[in-house]
C-alpha positions in Angstrom: -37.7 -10.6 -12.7 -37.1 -6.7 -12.1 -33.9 -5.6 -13.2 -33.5 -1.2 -12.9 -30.0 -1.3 -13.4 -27.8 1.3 -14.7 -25.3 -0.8 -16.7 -26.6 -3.6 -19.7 -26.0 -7.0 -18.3 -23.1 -8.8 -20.8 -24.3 -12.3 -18.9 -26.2 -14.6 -20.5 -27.4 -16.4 -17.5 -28.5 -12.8 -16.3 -30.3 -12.7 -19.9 -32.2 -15.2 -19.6 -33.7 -15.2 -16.4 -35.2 -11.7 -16.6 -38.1 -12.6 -17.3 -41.3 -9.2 -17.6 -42.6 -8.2 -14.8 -46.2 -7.0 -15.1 -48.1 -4.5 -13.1 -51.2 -4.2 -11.9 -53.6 -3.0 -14.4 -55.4 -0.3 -12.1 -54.8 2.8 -13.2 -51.5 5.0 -11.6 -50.1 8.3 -11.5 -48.1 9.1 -15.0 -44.8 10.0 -14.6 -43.9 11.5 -17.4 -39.9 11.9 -18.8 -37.5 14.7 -17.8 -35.3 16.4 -20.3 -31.6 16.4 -19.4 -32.1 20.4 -19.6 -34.0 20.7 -16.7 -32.1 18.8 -14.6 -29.2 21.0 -15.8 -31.2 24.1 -15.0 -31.0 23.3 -11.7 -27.4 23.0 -11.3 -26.6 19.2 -12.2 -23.2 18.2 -14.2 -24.0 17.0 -17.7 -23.7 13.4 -17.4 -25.7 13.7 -14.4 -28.3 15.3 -15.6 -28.8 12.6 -19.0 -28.6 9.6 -16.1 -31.4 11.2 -14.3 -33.7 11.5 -17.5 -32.6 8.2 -19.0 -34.1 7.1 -15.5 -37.7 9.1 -16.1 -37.5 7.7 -19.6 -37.0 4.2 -18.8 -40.0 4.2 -15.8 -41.9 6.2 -18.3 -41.6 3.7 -21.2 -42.3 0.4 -18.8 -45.5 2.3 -17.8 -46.9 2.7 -21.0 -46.1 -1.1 -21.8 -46.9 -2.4 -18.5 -44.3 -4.2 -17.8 -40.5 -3.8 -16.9 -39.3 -5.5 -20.0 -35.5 -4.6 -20.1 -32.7 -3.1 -17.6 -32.0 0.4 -17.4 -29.0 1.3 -18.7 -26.6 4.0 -19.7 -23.1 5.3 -20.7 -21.0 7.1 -18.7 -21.2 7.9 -14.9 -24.0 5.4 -14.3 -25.3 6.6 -10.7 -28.9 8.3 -10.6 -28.9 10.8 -7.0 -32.5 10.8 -5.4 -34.3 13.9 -6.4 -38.2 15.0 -5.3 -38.9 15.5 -8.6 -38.3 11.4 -8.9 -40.5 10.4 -6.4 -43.7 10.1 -9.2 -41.4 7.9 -10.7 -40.7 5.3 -7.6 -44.4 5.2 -7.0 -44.7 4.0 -11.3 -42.0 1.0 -9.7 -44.0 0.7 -6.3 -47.2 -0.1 -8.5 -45.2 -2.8 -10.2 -43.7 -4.6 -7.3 -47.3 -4.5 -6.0 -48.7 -6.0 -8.9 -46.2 -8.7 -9.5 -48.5 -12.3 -9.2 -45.6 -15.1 -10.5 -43.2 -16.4 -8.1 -39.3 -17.5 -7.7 -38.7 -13.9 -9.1 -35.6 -12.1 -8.6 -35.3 -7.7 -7.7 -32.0 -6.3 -8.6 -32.0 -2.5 -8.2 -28.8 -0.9 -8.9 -26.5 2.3 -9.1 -29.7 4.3 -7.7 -29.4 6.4 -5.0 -32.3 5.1 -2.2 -32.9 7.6 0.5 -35.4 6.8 3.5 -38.5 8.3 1.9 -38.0 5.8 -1.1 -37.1 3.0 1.3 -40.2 3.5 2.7 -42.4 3.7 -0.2 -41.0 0.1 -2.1 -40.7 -2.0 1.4 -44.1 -2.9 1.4 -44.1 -3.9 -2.2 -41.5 -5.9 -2.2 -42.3 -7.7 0.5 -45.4 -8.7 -1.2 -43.5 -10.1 -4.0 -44.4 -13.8 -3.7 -42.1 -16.2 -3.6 -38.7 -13.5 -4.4 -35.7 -15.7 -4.4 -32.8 -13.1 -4.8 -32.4 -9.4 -3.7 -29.9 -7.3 -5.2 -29.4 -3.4 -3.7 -26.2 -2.5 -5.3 -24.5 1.1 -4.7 -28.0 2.5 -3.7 -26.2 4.6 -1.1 -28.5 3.2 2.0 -28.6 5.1 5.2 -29.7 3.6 8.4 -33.0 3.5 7.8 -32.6 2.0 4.3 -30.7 -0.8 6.4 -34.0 -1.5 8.8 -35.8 -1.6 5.6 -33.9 -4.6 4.2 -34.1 -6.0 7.4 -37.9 -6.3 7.0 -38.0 -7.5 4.1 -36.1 -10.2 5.5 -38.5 -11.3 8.4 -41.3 -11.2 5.8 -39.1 -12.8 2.5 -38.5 -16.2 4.3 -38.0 -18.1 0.6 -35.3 -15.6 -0.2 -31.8 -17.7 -0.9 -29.7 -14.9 -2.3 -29.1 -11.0 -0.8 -26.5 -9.0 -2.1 -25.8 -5.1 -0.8 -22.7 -4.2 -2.7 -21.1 -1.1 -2.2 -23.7 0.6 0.4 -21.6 1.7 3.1 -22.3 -0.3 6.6 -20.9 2.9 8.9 -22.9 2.2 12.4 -23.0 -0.8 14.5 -26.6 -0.2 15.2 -27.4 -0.7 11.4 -25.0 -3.8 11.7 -26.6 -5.3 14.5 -30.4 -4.5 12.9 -29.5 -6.7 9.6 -27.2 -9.2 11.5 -30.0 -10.2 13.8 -32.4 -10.4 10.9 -30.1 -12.7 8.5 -29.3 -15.0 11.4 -33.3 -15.5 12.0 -34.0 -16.5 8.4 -34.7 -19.7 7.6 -33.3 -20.2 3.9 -30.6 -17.2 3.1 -27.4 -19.3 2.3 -25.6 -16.4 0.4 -25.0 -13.0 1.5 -23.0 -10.6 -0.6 -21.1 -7.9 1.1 -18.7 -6.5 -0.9 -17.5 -2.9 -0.9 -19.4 -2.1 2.3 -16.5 -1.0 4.2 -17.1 -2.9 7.4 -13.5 -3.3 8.0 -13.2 0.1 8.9 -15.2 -0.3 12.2 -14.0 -3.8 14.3 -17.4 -3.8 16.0 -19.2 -3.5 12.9 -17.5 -6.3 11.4 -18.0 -8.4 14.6 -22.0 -7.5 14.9 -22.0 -8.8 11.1 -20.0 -11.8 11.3 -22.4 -12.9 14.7 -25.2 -13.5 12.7 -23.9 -15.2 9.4 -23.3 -18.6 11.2 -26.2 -20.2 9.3 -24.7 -18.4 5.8 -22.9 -20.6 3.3 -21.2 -18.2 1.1 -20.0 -14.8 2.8 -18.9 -12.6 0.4 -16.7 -9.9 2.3 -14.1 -8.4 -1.0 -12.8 -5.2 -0.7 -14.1 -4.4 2.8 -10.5 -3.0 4.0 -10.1 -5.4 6.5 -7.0 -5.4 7.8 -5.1 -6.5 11.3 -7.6 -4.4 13.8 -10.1 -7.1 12.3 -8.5 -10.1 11.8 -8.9 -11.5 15.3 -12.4 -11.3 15.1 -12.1 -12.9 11.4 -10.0 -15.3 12.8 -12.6 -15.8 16.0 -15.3 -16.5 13.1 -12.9 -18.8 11.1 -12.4 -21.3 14.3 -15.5 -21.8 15.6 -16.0 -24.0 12.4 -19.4 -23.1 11.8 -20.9 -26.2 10.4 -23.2 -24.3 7.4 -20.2 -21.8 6.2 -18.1 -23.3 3.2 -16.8 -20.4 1.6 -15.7 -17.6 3.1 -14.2 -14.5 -0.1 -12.2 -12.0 1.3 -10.0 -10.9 -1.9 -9.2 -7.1 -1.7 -8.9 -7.0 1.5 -5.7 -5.4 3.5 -4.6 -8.2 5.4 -0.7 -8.2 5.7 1.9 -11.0 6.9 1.6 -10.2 10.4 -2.0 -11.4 10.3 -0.8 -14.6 8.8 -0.5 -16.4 12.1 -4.3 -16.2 13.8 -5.3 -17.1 10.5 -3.6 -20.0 10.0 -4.4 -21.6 13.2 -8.3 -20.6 12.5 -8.0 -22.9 9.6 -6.5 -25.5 11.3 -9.1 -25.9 13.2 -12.0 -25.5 10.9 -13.3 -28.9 9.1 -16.3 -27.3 7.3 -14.8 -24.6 5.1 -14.1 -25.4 1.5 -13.2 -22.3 0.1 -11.2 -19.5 1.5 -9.8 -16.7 -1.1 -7.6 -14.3 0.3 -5.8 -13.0 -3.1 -5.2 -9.5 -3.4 -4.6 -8.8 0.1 -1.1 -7.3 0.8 0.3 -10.6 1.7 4.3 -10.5 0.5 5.9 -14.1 -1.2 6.9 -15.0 2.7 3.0 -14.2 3.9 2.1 -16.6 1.3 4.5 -19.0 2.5 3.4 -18.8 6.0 -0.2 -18.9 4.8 0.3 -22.1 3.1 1.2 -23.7 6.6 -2.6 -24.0 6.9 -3.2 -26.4 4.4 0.4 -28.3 4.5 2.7 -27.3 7.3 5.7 -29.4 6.8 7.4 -28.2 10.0 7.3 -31.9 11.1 5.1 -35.2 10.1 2.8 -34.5 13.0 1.9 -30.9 11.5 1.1 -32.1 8.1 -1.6 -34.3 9.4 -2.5 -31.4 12.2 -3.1 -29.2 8.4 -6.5 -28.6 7.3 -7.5 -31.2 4.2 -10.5 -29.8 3.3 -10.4 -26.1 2.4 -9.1 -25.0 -1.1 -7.0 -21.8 0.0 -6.5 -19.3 -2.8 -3.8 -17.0 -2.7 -3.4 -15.9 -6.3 -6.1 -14.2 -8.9 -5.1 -17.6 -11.3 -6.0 -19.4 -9.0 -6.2 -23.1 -10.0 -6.1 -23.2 -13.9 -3.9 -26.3 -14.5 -6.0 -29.4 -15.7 -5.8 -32.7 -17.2 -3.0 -33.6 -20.1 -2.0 -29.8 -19.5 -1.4 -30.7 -15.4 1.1 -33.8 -16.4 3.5 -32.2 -18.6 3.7 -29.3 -16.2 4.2 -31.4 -12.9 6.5 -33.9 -14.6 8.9 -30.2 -15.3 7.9 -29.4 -11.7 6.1 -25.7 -13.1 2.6 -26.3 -11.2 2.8 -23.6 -8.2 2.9 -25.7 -5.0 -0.2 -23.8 -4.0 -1.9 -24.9 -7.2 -1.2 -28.4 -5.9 -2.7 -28.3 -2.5 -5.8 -26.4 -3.7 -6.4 -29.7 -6.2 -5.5 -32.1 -3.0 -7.8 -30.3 -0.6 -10.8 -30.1 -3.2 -11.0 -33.6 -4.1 -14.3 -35.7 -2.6 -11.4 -38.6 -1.2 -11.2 -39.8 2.4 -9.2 -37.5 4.4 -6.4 -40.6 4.9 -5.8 -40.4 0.7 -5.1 -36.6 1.1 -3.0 -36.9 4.7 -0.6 -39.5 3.0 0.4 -37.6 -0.2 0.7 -34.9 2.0 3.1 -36.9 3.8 5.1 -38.1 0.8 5.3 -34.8 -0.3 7.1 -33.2 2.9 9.1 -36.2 2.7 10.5 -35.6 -0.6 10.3 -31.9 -0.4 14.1 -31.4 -0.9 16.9 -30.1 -2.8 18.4 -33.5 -2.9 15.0 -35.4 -4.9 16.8 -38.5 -4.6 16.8 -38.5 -0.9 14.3 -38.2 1.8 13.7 -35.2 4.2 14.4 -37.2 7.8 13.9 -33.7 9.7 10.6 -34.2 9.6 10.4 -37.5 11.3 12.5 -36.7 14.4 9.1 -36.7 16.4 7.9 -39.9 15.1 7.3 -42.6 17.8 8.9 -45.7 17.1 6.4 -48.3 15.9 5.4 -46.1 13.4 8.4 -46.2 11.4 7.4 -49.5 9.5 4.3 -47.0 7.7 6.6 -44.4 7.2 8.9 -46.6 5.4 6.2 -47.8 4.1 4.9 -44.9 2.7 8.4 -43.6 1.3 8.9 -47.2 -1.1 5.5 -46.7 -2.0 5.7 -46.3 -6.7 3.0 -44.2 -7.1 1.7 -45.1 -11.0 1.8 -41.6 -13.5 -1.1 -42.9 -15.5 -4.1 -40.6 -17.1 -6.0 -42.0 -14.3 -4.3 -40.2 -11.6 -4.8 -36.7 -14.0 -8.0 -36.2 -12.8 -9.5 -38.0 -16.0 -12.2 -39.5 -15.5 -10.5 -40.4 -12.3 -11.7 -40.8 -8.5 -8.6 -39.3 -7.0 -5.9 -37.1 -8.9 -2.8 -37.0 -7.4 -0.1 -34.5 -9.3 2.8 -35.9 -9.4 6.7 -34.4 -9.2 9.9 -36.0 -11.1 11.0 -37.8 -8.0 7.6 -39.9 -8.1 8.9 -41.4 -11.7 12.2 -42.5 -10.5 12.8 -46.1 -9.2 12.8 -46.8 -5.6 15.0 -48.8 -3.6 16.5 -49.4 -0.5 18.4 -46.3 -0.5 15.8 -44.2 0.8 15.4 -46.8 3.6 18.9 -46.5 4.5 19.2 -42.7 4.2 15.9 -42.4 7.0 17.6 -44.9 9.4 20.9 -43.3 9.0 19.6 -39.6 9.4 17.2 -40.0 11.0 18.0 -39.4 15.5 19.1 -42.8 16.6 18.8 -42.6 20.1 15.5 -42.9 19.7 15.6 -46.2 18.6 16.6 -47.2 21.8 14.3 -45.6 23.3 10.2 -46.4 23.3 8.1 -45.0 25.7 9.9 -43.1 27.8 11.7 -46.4 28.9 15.1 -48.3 27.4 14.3 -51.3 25.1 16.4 -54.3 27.2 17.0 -57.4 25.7 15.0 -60.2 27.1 16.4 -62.6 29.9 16.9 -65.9 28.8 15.0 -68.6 30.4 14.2 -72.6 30.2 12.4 -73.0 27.1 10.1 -76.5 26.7 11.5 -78.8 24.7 9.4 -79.5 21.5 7.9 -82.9 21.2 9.3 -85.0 18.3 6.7 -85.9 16.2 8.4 -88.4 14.6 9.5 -90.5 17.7 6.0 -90.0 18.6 
């Protein structure tokens, strides 16, 4: 794999999957190394000017070996601008790409600025790299063209799984529409990577995105400032429960509480989405509140099972960090963030019925009073289902390891009231607070006692 990064990688699994790239061995144009003192002679910073030789250097060095054999890397300001002067050099890389025979490769070019003219020149090349599985453009400052670019290489990459642009600017709806129509036509891109591209600033450019990633399983949108101009069309996207799109990041983003509701109801009607991350937004403890209503609105029975069970919704950067023994001593002190909860309840591979009844006992016993049941939710339960629901409150629910999640099918934390005996108590508490009149009434129509009439007489048996 190519790596021409600006930064050493610290990850191992980045390590170990750069593997050389060889070129061609027909001979190219040397591009030899430029001293930090010319590029200061004509009027760049310091740190500038070292980048843009440690650039020269690094193409110059992989020429004379052959082979691009580590990342480029620096200290410092790590972002290269294009000059003329480093065109020479982008031909060195063109060669390369061009030359390149394996397959299941990966590009990632980074922190370089990428004008048309050098657009232009690697296109071709890249796109005949067989077999290129991942294509990362970060910070390469792309302009429209550069856009159109990446779009080709799309029509022509059709093995490519993974495309990240991080942190090139997406400013017009044209360039939008040019790479939306191209991801939505490829056969095999299942994650796109779109952080730091500001298209929350422009609601049509957002929109013109979001129309073609319907096929994309993980959309990457952090720190895009999207905030409530966009939300309805993020909201649009969330509920038409696109069958291929699981997780959905939008961390960083400046959704507030007011954008709480259209969200919310866009996840109550979406059964494909198992992840959705919304931390770092400017939500404020009662946006989170409100948010949680999407995966376990307790504002009656009937709500909780109307909740989605599927999607893990993360509201804080800790996200979900409690696990086996430590998860039982902190549920049996009641210390695991109710959000923390549902995000283990919606991720677990159980039938949707498992997850919809704890739900249920939870609402239930989701009071001040633990000894007691919370009958406000079942004032809209119809009549004959009161034997389940008083079924469902007696039910002793076993603290065991394996309901910890160890080595278990189903983990199912568990809250100090769940250890307590239960007796008849709660059964009498429901019937007594919960809205009699209703029990006389089933259907719309008063229960009447039946009229007595001539029963047959039994035949004695005995008498014969």
């Amino acid at each position: 794999s190519v790596k021409m990064n600006n930064e050493t990688s610290n990850s191992h699994a980045d390590q170990t999957n750069d593997r050389p790239l060889r070129r061609s061995t027909r001979s190219t144009r040397t591009a030899r190394p430029i001293d930090p003192s010319y590029w200061q002679s004509i009027g760049y910073d310091r740190t500038t000017a070292m980048n843009m030789a440690n650039f020269t250097h690094f193409v110059y060095a992989c020429q004379q070996k052959r082979e691009f054999s580590a990342p480029f890397h620096h200290h410092g300001d790590r972002f290269v601008p294009f000059h003329e002067q480093l065109l020479p050099h982008w031909r060195i890389f063109m060669k390369t790409l061009e030359g390149e025979k394996d397959e299941g490769d990966n590009l990632s070019i980074s922190k370089v600025q990428m004008p048309r003219q050098v657009m232009q020149m690697i296109c071709p090349a890249i796109i005949s790299m067989p077999g290129l599985y991942r294509l990362e453009l970060e910070f390469n400052k792309l302009d429209h063209d550069g856009f159109a670019s990446v779009a080709e290489i799309l029509r022509h990459q059709l093995a490519l799984s993974i495309l990240a642009l991080p942190e090139n600017e997406i400013e017009s709806v044209e360039s939008a529409r040019i790479l939306s129509s191209a991801i939505a036509e490829h056969p095999s891109l299942e994650k796109l990577r779109l952080n730091d591209c500001g298209i929350g600033k422009n609601v049509e450019v957002l929109a013109a995105l979001l129309h073609g990633c319907e096929n994309i399983r993980l959309l990457d949108l952090r720190r895009n400032h999207i905030d409530s101009k966009g939300v309805n069309t993020l909201a649009n996207f969330i509920a038409e429960n696109h069958e291929k799109v699981d997780t959905l990041d939008l961390e960083g983003n400046s959704l507030a509480d007011d954008d709480v509701p259209p969200l919310v109801a866009a996840v109550k009607k979406n059964t494909n989405l198992t992840v959705l991350d919304v931390t770092e937004n400017d939500l404020t403890e009662n946006g989170r509140v409100e948010m949680m209503k999407a995966v376990f609105d307790t504002t009656s029975v009937n709500t909780v099972v109307e909740s989605n069970h599927d999607c893990r919704l993360v509201l804080s950067s800790s996200g979900n960090n409690h696990a086996g023994p430590m998860l039982f001593f902190l549920v049996m002190r009641d210390e695991v963030p109710f959000e923390d909860i549902m995000q283990t309840v919606n991720g677990m591979h159980e039938p949707r019925e498992a997850k919809i009844e704890y739900k249920v006992l939870q609402a239930l016993h989701h009071t001040s009073d633990d000894e007691m049941v919370n009958v406000q939710y079942l004032n809209d339960i119809p009549v004959k289902c009161m034997p389940r629901v008083l079924e469902i409150v007696q039910k002793k629910m076993d603290i065991g390891e394996h309901m910890l999640g160890i080595g278990a099918p189903f983990f199912i934390p568990a809250r100090s009231w769940m250890t307590t005996p239960l007796d008849l108590s709660r059964v009498f508490h429901i019937v007594k607070g919960w809205e009699m009149p209703l029990l006389f009434d089933y259907g719309g129509s008063s229960i009447r006692p039946k009229k007595k009439g001539r029963g047959k007489r039994k035949r004695n048996n005995a008498k014969g």
